[in-house]
C-alpha angles and dihedrals in degrees: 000000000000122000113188117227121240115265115192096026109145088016106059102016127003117296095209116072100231093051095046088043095061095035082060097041091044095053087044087048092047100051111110094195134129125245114268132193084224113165083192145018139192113231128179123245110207133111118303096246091052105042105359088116104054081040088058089044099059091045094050089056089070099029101115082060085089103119093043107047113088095138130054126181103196114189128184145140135288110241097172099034146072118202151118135293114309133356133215127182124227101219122104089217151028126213127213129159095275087057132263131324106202128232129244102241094183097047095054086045085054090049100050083057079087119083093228093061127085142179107249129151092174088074081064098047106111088340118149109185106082098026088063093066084049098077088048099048094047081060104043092029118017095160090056121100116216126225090213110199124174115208109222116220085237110068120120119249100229092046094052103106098162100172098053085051095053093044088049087060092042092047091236141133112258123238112230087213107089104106098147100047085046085055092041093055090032082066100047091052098040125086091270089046095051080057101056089039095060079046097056087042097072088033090064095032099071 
């Protein structure tokens, strides 16, 4: 049994629990937003001083979603490594200062059953991204495991079929209807994507 260390605690979110604990609750508490039957959100992945609010925003909005949510697939961008396609961890937990959210180890298994998908804890190591909704989804759902999967820069447009791969994690049937998050990853993958990608990079890193 493996549990990843934080990485950006005390840079990117308090390091103490209380303090992280209350910045959470208060950007949660702050979010004027309607309930949504959401099956996904976008969330930012900033700082919390930068961003902590929009993010609350985006979690409160499912929020009511409580005693439904045991599985979450998070994915996000790699800001400190190259590679290829789509990264896994191969830790059964992440720590953060609120304590550690376990990892779907089923789930990730499903999804390296794509050829896109590869074990890589490289893809973790100093990443941001996905460590910054932990401390959100420990406080809203702290019964729930995390498929964590980190999106190289590098993958290829025409071979990004997000929604088979997160069905593949669920253990669902994809729907062949998702036009628009196919388009929306499609983007962040393509040549204009990698762009904007390189561009959010130095953004999230301050």
């Amino acid at each position: 049994m493996t549990i990843r260390s934080p990485a950006v605690a005390g840079m990117f979110y308090p390091a103490a629990p209380d303090a992280l604990d209350r910045v959470v609750r208060a950007a949660l508490a702050a979010a004027r937003v309607d309930a949504v039957p959401a099956k996904a959100i976008v969330a930012p992945h900033a700082g919390y001083v930068y961003s902590g609010l929009i993010a609350g925003s985006a979690f409160r909005s499912v929020a009511h979603l409580a005693d439904r949510i045991t599985r979450i697939v998070l994915i996000g961008p790699s800001h400190r490594c190259r590679f290829a396609g789509i990264a896994v961890p191969s830790a059964s937990g992440f720590a953060t200062p609120l304590g550690t959210i376990a990892v779907d180890r089923a789930a990730c298994d499903r999804a390296l059953a794509l050829p896109e998908v590869h074990l890589f804890d490289q893809a973790f190591d100093g990443e941001h991204a996905l460590e910054v909704e932990l401390p959100f989804i420990q406080v809203l759902w702290p019964q729930a495991a995390v498929v964590p999967l980190s999106l190289a820069g590098s993958l290829p447009a025409t071979r990004l079929d997000v929604p088979p791969l997160t069905a593949r994690a669920l253990g669902v049937r994809a729907s062949p209807r998702k036009d628009a998050i196919r388009a929306f990853l499609a983007f962040l993958a393509g040549e204009t994507g990698n762009a904007a990608f390189r561009a959010c990079g130095r953004t999230d890193a301050r």
